[in-house]
C-alpha positions in Angstrom: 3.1 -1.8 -183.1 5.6 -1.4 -185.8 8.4 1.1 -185.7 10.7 2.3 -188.3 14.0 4.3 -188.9 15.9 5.9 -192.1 19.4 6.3 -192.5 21.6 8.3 -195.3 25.3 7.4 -196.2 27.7 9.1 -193.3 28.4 13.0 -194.7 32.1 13.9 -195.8 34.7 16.0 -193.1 34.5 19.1 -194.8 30.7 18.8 -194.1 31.3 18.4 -190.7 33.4 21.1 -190.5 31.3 23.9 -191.6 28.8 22.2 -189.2 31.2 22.8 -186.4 31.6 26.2 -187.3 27.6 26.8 -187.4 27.3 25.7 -183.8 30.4 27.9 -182.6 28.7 30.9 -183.0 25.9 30.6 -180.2 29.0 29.7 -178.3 30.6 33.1 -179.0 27.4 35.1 -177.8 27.4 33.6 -174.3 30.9 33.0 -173.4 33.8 35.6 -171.9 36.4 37.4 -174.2 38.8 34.5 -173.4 36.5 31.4 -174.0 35.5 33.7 -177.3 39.1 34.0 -178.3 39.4 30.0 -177.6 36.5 29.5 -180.1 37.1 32.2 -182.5 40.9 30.2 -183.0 39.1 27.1 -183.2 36.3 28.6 -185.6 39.8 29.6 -187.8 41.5 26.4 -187.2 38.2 24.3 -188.7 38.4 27.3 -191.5 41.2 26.0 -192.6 40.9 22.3 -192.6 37.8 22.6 -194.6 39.2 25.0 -197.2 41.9 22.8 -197.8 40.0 20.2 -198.0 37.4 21.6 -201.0 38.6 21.0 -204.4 37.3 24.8 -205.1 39.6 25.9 -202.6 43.0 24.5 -203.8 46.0 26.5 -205.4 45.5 26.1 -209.2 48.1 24.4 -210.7 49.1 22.9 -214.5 48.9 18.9 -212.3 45.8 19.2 -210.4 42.7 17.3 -211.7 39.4 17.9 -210.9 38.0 14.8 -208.8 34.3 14.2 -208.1 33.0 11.9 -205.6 30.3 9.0 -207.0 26.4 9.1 -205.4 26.0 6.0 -203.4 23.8 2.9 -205.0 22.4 2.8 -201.6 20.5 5.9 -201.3 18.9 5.2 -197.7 18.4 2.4 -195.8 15.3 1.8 -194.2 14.9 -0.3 -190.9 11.4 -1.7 -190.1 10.1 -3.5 -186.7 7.1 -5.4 -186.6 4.5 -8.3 -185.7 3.2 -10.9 -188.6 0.4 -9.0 -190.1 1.0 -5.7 -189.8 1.3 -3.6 -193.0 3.7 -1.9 -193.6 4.3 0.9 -195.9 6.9 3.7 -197.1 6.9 6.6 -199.8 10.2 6.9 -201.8 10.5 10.5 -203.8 12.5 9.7 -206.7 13.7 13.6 -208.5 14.3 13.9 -212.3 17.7 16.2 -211.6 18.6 16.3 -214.9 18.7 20.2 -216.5 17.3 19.4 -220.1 16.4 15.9 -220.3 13.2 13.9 -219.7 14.0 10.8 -218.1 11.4 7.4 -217.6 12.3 5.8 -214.4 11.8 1.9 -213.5 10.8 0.9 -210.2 10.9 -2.4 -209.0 11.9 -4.4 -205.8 13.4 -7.9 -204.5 12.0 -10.1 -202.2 13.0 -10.1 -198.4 16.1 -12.1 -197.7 16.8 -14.4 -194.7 16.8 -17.5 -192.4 13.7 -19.6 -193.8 13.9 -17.8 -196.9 10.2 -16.2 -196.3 10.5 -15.4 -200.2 7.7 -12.6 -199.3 7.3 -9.9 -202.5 7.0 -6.0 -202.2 4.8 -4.5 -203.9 5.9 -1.6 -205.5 3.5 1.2 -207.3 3.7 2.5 -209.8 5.7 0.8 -211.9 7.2 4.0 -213.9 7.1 6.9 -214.3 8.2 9.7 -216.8 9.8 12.7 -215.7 10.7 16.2 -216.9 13.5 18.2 -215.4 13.1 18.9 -211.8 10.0 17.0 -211.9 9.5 14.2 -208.9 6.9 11.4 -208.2 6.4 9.4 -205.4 6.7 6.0 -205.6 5.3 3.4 -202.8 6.5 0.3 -201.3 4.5 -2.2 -199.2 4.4 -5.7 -197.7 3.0 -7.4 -194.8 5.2 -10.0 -193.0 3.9 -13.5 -192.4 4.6 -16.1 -189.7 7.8 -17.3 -192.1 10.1 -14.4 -190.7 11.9 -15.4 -187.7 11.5 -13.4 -185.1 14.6 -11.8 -184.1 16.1 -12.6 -187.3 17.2 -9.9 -190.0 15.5 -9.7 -193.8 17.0 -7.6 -196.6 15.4 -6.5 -199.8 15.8 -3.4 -202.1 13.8 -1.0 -203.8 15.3 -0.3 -207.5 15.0 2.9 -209.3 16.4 2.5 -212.7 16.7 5.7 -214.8 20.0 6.5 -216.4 21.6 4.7 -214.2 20.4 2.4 -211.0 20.2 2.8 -207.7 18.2 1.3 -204.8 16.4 2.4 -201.1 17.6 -0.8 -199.0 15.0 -2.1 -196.5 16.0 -4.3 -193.6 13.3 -6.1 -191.3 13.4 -7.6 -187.7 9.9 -9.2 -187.3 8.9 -9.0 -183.5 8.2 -12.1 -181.4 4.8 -12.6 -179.4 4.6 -9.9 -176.4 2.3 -11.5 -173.9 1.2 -9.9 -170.4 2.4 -11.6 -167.3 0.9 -12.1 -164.0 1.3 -15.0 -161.2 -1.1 -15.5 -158.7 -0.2 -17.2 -155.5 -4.1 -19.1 -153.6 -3.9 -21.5 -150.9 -6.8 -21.8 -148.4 -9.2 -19.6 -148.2 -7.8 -16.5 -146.0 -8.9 -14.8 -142.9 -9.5 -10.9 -142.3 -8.5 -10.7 -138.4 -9.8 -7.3 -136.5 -10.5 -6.3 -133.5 -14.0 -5.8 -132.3 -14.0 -2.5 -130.7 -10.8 -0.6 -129.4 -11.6 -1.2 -126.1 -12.1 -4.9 -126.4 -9.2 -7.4 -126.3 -10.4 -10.4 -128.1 -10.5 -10.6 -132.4 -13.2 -10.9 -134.6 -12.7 -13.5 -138.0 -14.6 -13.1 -141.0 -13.7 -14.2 -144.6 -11.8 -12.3 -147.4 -13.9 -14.1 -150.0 -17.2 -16.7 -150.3 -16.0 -19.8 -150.4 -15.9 -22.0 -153.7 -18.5 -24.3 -154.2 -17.0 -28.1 -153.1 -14.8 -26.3 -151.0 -14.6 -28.4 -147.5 -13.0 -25.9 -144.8 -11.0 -26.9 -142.1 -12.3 -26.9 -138.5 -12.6 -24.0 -137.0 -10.6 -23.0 -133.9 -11.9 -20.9 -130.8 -11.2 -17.1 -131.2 -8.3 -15.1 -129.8 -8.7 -14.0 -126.6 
């Protein structure tokens, strides 16, 4: 069965910061005064690292300059696991963000990458779309793998979304090798159920486990136990 995963670019230190201080405060509820005063100095500690580290949170001066980080090209990365012929499908949300202007988007997609060069298409749909402001569409990707991927091997191939500028969803494939059930069975001669007759007897009594196959010669018997 096919299995999946989706990843987004690492966040910043300031992010994980303010997440540190989210988690202190269940912390506070349950712990003494003095593992509360521990926390509440580290709560104060991450405070400040995080305030320094925001641009809105900087001294004004005539020299500083307003800096802005860039949105990745790779907005998520997709990972896919699965056996030749299974289809596979995802649903990309692509957001008009823009506050005034309508936007027409472009969607379209490589093919997967790799040893053998498989050369297999996704198929993308729809092929545009026009948005207004705040306005999203969902856009769908699909493809089923054929016995040219490798198995164990890794395929690359991206999903474009060109607007007013590009950027892609990057898929990545590991097709799965044949899984086949195993089971050894050991048969020599036919065996023999040995058990005593009554509980006050001491002498065995043999009968077989299973009929005998047909053309199957057996040995010559031996007298019973006694």
């Amino acid at each position: 069965m096919s299995q999946y995963a989706c990843e987004y670019p690492a966040r910043n230190k300031s992010q994980d910061a303010f997440t540190g201080v989210v988690l202190l405060g269940p912390k506070l509820m349950a712990s003494s005064l003095e593992q509360a005063g521990q926390l509440l100095r580290a709560t104060s500690s991450l405070l400040s690292d995080s305030f320094s580290e925001g641009p809105s949170f900087k001294r004004s001066s005539c020299c500083d300059v307003p800096e802005t980080e860039c949105p990745p090209r790779c907005v998520c990365k997709i990972q896919w696991e699965a056996s030749p012929g299974e289809h596979l499908k995802t649903i990309v949300r692509v957001t008009n963000t823009s506050e005034k202007q309508v936007r027409t988007f472009h969607f379209t997609a490589t093919a997967f990458q790799g040893p053998g060069d498989p050369q297999v298409p996704l198929e993308i749909s729809p092929a545009d779309a026009t948005l207004q402001p705040g306005h999203s569409t969902l856009i769908t990707a699909e493809f089923t793998p054929t016995d040219a991927f490798q198995p164990g091997q890794t395929y690359e191939a991206e999903v474009l979304i060109k607007g007013a500028y590009e950027q892609c969803v990057c898929l990545q494939f590991r097709p799965l090798g044949e899984v086949q059930a195993e089971c050894e069975v050991k048969q020599g001669d036919p065996p023999i159920h040995l058990r005593a007759h009554q509980w006050y007897d001491h002498f065995q009594c043999a009968e077989p486990c299973f009929p005998p196959s047909r053309g199957y010669i057996a040995p010559s018997k031996t007298s019973p136990i006694s």
